[in-house]
C-alpha positions, -999 to +999 in steps of 0.1 A: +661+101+256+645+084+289+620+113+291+600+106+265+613+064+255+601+054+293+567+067+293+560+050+254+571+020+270+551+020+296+522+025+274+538-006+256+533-029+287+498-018+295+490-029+260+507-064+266+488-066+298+452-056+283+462-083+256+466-109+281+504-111+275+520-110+307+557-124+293+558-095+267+546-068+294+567-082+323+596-078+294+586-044+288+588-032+319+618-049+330+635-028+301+619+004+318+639-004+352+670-012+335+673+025+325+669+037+355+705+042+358+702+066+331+679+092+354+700+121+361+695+132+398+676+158+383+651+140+366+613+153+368+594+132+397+570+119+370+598+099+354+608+086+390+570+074+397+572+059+362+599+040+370+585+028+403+551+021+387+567-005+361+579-020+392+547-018+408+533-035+373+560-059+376+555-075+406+514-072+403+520-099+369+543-118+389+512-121+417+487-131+393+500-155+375+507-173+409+473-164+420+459-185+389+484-210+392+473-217+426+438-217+419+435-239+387+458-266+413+434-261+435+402-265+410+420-296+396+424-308+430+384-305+441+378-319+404+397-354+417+386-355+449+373-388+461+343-369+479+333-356+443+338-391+430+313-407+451+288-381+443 
């Protein structure tokens, strides 16, 4: 049952995330959306904001990883600089 499978799995992903594996928590929480289909209209709210909150999760993991992808090119970039070169 969603009502007590989606809130262990969100657990699941916050593990992933606190053990620096963003593939395994995005995966998780892309499994958590994917049943959102199964919410009956009548569903408790908390399930609904647990729903929205792996898509919340989601799309933070997708920021950060850009976030440091863009900042080691950048580092790299100041690293080969031919001002730091000269120095």
């Amino acid at each position: 049952s969603p009502t007590w499978q989606l809130p262990v799995l969100y657990q699941v992903g916050l593990v992933y995330e606190r053990l620096q594996q963003p593939d395994k928590a995005t995966e998780t929480y892309v499994r958590i959306v994917g049943r959102e289909k199964e919410l009956a209209s009548g569903a408790s709210p908390g399930l609904k904001t647990l729903v929205d909150m792996a898509k919340w999760r989601m799309d933070f993991i997708h920021w950060q990883t850009r976030a440091e992808r863009t900042s080691y090119t950048n580092l790299q970039a100041i690293a080969v600089s031919p001002m730091s070169a000269g120095q």
